[in-house]
C-alpha positions in Angstrom: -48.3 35.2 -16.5 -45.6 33.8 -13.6 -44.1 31.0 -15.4 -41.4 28.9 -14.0 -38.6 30.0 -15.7 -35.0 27.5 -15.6 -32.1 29.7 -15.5 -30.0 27.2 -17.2 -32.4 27.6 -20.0 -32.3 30.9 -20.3 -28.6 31.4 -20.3 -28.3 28.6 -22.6 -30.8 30.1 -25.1 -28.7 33.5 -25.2 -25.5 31.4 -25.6 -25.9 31.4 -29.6 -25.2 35.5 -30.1 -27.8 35.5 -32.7 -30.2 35.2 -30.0 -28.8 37.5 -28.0 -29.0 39.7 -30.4 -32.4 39.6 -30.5 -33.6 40.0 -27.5 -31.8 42.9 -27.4 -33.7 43.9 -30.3 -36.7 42.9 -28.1 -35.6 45.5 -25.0 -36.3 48.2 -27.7 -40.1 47.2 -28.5 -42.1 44.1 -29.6 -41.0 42.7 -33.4 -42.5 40.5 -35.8 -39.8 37.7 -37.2 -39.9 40.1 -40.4 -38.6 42.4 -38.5 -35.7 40.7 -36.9 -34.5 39.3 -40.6 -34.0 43.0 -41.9 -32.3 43.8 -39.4 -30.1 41.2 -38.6 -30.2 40.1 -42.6 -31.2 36.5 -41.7 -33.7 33.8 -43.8 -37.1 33.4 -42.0 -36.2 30.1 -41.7 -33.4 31.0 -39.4 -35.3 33.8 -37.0 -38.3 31.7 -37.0 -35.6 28.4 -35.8 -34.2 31.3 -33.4 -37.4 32.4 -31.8 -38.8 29.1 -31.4 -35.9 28.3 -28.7 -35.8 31.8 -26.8 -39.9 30.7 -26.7 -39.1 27.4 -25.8 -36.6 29.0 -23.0 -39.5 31.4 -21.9 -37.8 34.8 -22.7 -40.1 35.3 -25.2 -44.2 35.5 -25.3 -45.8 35.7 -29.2 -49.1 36.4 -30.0 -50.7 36.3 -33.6 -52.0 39.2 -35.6 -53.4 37.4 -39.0 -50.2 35.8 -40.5 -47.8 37.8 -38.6 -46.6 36.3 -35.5 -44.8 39.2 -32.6 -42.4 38.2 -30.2 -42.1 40.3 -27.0 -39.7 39.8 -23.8 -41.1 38.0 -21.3 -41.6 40.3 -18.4 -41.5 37.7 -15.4 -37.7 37.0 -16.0 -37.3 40.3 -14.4 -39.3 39.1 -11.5 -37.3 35.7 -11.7 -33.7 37.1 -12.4 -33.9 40.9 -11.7 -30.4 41.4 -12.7 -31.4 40.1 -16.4 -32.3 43.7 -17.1 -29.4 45.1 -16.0 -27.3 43.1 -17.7 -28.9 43.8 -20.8 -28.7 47.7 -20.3 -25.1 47.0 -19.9 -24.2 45.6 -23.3 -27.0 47.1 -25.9 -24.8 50.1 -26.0 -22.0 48.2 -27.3 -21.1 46.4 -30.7 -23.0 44.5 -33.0 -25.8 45.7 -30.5 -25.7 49.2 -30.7 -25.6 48.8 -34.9 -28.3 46.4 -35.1 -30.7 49.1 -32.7 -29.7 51.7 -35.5 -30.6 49.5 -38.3 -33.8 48.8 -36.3 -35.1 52.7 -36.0 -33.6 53.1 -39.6 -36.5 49.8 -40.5 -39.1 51.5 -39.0 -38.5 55.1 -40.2 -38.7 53.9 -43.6 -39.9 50.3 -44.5 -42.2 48.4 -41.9 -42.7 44.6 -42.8 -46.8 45.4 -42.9 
């Protein structure tokens, strides 16, 4: 895809820990926005808002299945900012991030949004 990517943007989208929340979330595999509000217990309204800036900052790529919209990382920050990945293996271990992983394999064990 190579798209320019502003680092300014990018740090500024993970500012709000919402977001960074969920794109740890997204290291673990590609989620739907029904995904990300039973895990995080948000309104759609909220993840949807959410998304639509780490889009905007181009971490994210979506693509549409029917109604459902999936969010993925965007893998050319890694070509753009190697370290990104790092930095995000660094923290996922830790609190709210570790909990909010658990509550995600704990989603798809039991409930899936489809």
């Amino acid at each position: 895809m190579n798209i320019q990517i502003q680092e300014f943007e990018l740090f500024k989208a993970i500012s709000e820990e919402i977001r960074l929340r969920i794109v740890i979330l997204l290291t673990e595999r590609e989620l739907c926005v029904c995904d990300v509000m039973k895990v995080l217990d948000l309104p759609q309204s909220s993840v949807s808002r959410h998304m639509a800036k780490l889009k905007s900052a181009k971490m994210v790529i979506d693509r549409r299945d029917g109604k459902w919209v999936h969010y993925r990382l965007n893998g050319d920050i890694n070509n753009y900012l190697p370290s990104f990945d790092t930095m995000l293996l660094q923290i996922k271990d830790r609190q709210p991030y570790q909990s909010d992983r658990d509550k995600l394999s704990i989603h798809f064990l039991t409930n899936n949004c489809k």
